[in-house]
PyMOL Python script that loads the backbone (N, CA, C, O; Angstrom):
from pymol import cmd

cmd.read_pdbstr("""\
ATOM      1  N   UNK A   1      30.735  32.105 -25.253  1.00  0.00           N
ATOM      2  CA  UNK A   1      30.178  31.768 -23.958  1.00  0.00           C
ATOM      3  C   UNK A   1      30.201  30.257 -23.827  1.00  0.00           C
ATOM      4  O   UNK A   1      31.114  29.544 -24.244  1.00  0.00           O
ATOM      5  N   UNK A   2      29.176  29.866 -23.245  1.00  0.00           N
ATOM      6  CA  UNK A   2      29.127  28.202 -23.346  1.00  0.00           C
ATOM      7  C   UNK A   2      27.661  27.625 -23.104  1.00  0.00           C
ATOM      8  O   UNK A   2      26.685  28.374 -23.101  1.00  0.00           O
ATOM      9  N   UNK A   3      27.561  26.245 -22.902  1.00  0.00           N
ATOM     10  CA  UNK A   3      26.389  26.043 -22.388  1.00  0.00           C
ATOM     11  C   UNK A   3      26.480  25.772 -21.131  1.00  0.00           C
ATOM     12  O   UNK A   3      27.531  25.508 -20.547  1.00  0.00           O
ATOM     13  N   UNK A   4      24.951  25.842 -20.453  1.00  0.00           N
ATOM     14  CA  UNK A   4      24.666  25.578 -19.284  1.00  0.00           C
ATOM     15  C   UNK A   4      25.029  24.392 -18.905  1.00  0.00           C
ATOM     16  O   UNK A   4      24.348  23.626 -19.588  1.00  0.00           O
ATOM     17  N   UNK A   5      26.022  23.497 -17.887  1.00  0.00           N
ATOM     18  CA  UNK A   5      25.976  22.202 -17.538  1.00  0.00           C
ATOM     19  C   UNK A   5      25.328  21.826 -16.106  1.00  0.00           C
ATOM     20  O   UNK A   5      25.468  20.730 -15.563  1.00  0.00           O
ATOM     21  N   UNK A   6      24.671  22.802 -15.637  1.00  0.00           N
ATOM     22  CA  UNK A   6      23.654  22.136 -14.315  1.00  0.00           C
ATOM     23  C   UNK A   6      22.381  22.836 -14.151  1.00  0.00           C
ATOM     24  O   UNK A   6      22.183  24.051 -14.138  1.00  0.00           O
ATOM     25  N   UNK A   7      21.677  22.019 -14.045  1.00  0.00           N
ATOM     26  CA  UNK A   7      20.021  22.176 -14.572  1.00  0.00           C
ATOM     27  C   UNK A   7      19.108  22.013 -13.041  1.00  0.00           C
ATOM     28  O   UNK A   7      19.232  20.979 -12.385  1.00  0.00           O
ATOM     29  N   UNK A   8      18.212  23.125 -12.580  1.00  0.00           N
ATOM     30  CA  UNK A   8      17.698  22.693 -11.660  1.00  0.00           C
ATOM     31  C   UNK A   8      15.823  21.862 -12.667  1.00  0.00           C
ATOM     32  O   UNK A   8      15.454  21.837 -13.841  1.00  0.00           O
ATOM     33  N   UNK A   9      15.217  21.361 -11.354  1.00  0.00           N
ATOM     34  CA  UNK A   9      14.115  20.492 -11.387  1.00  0.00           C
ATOM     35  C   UNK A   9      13.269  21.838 -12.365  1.00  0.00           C
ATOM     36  O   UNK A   9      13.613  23.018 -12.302  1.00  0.00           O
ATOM     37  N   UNK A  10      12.427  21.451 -13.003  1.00  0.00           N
ATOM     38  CA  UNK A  10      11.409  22.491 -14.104  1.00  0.00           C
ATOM     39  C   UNK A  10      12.391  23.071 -14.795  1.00  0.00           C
ATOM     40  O   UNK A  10      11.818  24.082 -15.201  1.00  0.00           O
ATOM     41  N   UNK A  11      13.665  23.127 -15.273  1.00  0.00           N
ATOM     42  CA  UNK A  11      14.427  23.577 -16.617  1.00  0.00           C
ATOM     43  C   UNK A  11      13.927  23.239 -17.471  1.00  0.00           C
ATOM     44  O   UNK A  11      12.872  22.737 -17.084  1.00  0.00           O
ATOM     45  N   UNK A  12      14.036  23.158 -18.890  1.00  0.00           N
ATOM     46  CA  UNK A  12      14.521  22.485 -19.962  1.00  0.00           C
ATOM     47  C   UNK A  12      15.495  21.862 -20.111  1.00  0.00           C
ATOM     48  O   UNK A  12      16.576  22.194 -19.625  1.00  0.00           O
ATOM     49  N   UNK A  13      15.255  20.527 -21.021  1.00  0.00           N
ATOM     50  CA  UNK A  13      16.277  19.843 -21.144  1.00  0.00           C
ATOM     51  C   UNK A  13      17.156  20.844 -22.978  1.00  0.00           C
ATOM     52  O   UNK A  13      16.603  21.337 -23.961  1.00  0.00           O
ATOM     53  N   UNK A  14      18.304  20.735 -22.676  1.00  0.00           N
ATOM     54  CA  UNK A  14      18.817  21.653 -23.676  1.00  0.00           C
ATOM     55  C   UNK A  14      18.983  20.715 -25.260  1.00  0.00           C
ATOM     56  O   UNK A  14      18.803  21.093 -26.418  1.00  0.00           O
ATOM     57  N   UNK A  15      19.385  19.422 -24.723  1.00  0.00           N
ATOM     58  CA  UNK A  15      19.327  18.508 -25.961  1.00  0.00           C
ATOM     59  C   UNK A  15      19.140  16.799 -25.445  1.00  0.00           C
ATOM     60  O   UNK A  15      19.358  16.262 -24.359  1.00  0.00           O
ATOM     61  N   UNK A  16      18.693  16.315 -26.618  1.00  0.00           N
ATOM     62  CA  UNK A  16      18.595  14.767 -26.370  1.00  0.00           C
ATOM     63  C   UNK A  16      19.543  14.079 -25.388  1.00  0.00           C
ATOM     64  O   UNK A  16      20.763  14.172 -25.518  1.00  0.00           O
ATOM     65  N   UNK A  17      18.894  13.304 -24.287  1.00  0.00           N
ATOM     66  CA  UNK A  17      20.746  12.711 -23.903  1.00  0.00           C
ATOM     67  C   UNK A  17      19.887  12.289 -22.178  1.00  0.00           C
ATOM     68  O   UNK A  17      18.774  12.475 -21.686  1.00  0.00           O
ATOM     69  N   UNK A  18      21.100  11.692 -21.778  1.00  0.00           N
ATOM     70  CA  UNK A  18      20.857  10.874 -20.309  1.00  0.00           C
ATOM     71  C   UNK A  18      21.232  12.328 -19.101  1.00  0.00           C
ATOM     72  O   UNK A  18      22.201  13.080 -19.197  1.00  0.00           O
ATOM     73  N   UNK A  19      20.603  12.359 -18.482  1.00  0.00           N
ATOM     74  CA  UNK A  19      21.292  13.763 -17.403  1.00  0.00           C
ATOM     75  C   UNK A  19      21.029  12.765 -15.911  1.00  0.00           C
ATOM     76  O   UNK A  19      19.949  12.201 -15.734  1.00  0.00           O
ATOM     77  N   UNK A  20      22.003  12.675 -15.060  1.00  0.00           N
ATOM     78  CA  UNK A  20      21.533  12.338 -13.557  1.00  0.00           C
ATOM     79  C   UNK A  20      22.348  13.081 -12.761  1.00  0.00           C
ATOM     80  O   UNK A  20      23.418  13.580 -13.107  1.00  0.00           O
ATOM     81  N   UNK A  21      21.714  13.166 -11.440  1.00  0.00           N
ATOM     82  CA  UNK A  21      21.885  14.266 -10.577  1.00  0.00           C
ATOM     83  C   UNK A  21      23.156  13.764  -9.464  1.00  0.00           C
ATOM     84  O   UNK A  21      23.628  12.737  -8.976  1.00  0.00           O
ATOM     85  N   UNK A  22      23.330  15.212  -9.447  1.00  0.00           N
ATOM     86  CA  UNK A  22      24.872  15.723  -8.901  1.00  0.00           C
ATOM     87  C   UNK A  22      24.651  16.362  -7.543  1.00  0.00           C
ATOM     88  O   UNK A  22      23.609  16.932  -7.221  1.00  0.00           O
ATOM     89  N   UNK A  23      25.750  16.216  -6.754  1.00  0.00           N
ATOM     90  CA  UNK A  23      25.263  17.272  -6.054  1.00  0.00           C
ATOM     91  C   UNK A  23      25.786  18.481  -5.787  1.00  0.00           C
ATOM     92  O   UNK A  23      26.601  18.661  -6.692  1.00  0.00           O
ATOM     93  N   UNK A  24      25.800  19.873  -4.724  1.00  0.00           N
ATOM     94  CA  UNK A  24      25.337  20.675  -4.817  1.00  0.00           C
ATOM     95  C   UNK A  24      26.967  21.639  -5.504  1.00  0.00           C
ATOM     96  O   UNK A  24      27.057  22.739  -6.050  1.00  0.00           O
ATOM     97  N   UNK A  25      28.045  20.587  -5.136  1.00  0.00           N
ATOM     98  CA  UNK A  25      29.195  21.244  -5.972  1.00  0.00           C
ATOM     99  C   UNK A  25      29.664  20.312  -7.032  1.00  0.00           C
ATOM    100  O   UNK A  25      30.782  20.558  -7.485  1.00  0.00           O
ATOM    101  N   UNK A  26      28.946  19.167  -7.569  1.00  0.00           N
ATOM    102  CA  UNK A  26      29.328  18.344  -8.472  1.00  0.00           C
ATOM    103  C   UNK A  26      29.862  17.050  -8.202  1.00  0.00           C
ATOM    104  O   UNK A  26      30.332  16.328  -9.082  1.00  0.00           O
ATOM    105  N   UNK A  27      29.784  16.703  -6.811  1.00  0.00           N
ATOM    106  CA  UNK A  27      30.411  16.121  -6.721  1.00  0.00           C
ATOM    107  C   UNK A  27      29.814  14.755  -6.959  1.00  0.00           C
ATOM    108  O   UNK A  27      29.134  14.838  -7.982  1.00  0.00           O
ATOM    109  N   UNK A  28      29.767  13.388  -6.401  1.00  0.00           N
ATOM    110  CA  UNK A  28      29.194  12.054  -6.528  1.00  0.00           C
ATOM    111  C   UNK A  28      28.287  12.327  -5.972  1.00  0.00           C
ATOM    112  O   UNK A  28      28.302  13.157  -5.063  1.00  0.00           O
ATOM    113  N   UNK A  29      26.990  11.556  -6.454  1.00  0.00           N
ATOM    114  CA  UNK A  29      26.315  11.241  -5.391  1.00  0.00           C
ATOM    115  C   UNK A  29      25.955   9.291  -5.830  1.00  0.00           C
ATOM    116  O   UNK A  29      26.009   8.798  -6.957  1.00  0.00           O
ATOM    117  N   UNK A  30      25.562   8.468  -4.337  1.00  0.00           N
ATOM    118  CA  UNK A  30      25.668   7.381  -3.845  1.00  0.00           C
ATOM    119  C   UNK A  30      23.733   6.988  -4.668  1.00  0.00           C
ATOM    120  O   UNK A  30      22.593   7.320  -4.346  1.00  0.00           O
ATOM    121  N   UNK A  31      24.204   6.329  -5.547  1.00  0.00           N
ATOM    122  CA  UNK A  31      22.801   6.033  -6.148  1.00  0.00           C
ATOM    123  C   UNK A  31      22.080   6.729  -6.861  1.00  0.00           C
ATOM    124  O   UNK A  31      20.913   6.349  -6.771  1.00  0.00           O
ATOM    125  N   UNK A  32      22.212   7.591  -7.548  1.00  0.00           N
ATOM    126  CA  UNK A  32      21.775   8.798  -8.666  1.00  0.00           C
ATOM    127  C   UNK A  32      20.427   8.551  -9.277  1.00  0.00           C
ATOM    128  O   UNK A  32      20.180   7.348  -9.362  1.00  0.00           O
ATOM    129  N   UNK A  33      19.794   9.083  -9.578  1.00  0.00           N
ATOM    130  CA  UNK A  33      18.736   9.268 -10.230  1.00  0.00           C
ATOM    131  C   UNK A  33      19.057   9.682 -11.659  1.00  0.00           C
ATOM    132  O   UNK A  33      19.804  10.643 -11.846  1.00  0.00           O
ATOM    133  N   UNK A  34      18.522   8.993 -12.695  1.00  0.00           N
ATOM    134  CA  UNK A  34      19.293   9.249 -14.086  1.00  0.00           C
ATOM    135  C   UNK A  34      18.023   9.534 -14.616  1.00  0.00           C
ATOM    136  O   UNK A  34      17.092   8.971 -14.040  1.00  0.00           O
ATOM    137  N   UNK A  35      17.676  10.436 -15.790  1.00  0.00           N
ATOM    138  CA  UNK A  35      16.567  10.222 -16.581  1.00  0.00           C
ATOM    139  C   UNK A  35      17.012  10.555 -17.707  1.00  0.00           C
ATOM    140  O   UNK A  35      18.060  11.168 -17.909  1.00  0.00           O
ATOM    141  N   UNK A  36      15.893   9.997 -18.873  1.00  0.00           N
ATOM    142  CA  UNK A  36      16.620  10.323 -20.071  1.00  0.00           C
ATOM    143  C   UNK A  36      15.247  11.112 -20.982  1.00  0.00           C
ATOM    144  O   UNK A  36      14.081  10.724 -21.054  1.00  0.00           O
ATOM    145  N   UNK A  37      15.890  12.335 -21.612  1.00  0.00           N
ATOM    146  CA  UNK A  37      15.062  13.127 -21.847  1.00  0.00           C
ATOM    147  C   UNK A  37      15.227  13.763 -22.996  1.00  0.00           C
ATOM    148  O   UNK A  37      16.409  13.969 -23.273  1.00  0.00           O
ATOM    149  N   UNK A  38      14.138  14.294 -24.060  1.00  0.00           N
ATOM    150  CA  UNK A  38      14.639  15.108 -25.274  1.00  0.00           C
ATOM    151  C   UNK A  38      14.822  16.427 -25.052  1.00  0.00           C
ATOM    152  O   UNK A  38      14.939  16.871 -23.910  1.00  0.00           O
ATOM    153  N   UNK A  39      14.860  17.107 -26.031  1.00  0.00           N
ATOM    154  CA  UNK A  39      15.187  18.588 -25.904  1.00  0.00           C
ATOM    155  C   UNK A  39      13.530  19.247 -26.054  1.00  0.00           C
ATOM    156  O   UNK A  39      12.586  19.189 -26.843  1.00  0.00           O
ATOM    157  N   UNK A  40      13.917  19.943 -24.642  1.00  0.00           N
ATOM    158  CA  UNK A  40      12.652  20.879 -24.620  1.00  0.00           C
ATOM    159  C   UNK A  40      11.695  20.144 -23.375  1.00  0.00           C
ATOM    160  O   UNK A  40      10.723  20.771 -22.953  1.00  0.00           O
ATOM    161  N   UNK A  41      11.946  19.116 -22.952  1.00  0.00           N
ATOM    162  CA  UNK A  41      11.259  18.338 -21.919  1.00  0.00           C
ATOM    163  C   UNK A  41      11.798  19.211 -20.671  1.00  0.00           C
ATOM    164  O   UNK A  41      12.750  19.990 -20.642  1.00  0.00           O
ATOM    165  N   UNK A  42      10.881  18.837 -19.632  1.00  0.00           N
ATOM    166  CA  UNK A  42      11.427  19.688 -18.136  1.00  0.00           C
ATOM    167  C   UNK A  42      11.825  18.602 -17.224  1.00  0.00           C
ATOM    168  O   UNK A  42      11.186  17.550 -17.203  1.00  0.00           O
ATOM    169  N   UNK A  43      13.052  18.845 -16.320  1.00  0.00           N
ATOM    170  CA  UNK A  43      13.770  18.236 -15.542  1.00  0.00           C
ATOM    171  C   UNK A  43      12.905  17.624 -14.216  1.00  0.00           C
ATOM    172  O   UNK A  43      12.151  18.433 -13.675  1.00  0.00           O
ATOM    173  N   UNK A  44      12.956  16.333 -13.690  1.00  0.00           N
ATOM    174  CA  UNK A  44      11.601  16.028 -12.764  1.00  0.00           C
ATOM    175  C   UNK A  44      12.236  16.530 -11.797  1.00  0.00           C
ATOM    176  O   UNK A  44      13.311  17.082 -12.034  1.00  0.00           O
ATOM    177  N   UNK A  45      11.632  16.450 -10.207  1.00  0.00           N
ATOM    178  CA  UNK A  45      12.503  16.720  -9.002  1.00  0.00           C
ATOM    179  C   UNK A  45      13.088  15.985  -8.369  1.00  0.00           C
ATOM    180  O   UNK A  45      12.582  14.922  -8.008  1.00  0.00           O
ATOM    181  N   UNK A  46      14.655  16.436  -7.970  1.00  0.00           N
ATOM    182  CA  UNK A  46      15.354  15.507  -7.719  1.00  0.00           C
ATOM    183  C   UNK A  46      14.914  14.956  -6.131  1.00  0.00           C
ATOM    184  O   UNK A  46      13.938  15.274  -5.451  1.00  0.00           O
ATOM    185  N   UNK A  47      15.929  14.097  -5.865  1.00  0.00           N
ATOM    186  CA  UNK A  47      15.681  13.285  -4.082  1.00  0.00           C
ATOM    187  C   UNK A  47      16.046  14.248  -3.450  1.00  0.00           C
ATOM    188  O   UNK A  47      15.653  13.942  -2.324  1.00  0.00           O
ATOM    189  N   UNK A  48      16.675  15.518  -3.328  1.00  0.00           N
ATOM    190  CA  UNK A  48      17.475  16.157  -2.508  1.00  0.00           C
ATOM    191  C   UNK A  48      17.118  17.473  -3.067  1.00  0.00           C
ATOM    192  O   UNK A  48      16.820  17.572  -4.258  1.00  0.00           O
ATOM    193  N   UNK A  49      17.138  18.962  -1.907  1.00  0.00           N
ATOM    194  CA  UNK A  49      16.782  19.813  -2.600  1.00  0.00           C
ATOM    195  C   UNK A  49      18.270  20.668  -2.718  1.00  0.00           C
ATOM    196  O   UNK A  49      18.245  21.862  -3.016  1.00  0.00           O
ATOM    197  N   UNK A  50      19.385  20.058  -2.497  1.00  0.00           N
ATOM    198  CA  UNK A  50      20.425  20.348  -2.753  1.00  0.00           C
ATOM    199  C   UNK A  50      21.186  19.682  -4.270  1.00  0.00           C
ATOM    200  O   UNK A  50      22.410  19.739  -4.390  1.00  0.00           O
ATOM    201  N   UNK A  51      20.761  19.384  -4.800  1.00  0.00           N
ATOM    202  CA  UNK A  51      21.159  18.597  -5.797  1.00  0.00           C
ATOM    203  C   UNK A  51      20.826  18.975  -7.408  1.00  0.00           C
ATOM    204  O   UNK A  51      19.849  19.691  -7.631  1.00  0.00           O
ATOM    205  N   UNK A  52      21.335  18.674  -8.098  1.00  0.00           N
ATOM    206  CA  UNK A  52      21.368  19.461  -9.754  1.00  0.00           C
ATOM    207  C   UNK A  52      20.978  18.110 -10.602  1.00  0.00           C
ATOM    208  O   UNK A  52      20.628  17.030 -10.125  1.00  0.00           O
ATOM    209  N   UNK A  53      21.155  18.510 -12.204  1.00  0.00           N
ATOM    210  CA  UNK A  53      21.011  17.717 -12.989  1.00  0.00           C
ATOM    211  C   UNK A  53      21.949  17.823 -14.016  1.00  0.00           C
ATOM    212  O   UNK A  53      21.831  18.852 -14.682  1.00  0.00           O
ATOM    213  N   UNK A  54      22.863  17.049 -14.347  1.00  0.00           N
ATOM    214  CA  UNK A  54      23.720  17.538 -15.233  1.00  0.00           C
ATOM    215  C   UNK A  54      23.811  15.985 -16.172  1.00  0.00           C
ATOM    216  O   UNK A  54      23.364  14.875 -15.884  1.00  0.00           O
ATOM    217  N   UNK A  55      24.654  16.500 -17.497  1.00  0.00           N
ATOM    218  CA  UNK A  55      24.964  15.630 -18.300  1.00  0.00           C
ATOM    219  C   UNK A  55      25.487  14.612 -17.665  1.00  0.00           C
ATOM    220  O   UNK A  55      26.199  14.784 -16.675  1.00  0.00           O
ATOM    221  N   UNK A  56      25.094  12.966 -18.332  1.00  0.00           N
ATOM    222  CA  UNK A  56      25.582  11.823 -18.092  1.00  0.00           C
ATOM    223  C   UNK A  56      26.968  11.337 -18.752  1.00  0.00           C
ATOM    224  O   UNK A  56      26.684  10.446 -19.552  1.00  0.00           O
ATOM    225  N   UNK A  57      28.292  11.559 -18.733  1.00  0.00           N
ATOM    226  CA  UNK A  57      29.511  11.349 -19.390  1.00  0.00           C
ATOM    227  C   UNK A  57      29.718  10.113 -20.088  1.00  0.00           C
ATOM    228  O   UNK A  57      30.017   9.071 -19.504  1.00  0.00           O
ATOM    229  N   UNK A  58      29.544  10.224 -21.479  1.00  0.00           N
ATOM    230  CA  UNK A  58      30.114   8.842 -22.066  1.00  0.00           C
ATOM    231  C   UNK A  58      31.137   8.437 -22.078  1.00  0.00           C
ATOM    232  O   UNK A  58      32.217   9.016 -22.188  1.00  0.00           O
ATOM    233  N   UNK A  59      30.821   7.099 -21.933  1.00  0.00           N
ATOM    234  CA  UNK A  59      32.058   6.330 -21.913  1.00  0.00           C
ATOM    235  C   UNK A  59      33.362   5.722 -22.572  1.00  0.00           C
ATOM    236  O   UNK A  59      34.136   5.043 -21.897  1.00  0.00           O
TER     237      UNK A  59
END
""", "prot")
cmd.dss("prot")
cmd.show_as("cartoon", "prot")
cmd.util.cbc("prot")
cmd.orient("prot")
């Protein structure tokens, strides 16, 4: 199977790491909200109620 890569607001965070929000098909969004969170913490609510939380891509 795989893991989950989009997280709504009150999830769990699945592991340590930066997640900021996407929107409602992944695409950019203009000024993001980033948080950084451990595993087992819950996702805050985003600016938009169309919008997700997904992993931050390293660089």
């Amino acid at each position: 199977m795989g893991q989950k890569k989009r997280f709504h607001s009150g999830d769990k965070a699945p592991n340590n790491g930066v997640y900021i929000e996407v929107g409602e098909n992944g695409s950019n969004v203009v000024n993001p909200k980033s948080v950084r969170l451990k595993a087992g913490d819950h996702f805050p609510e985003t600016s938009n109620d169309e919008r997700h939380w997904t992993y931050r891509r390293k660089p």
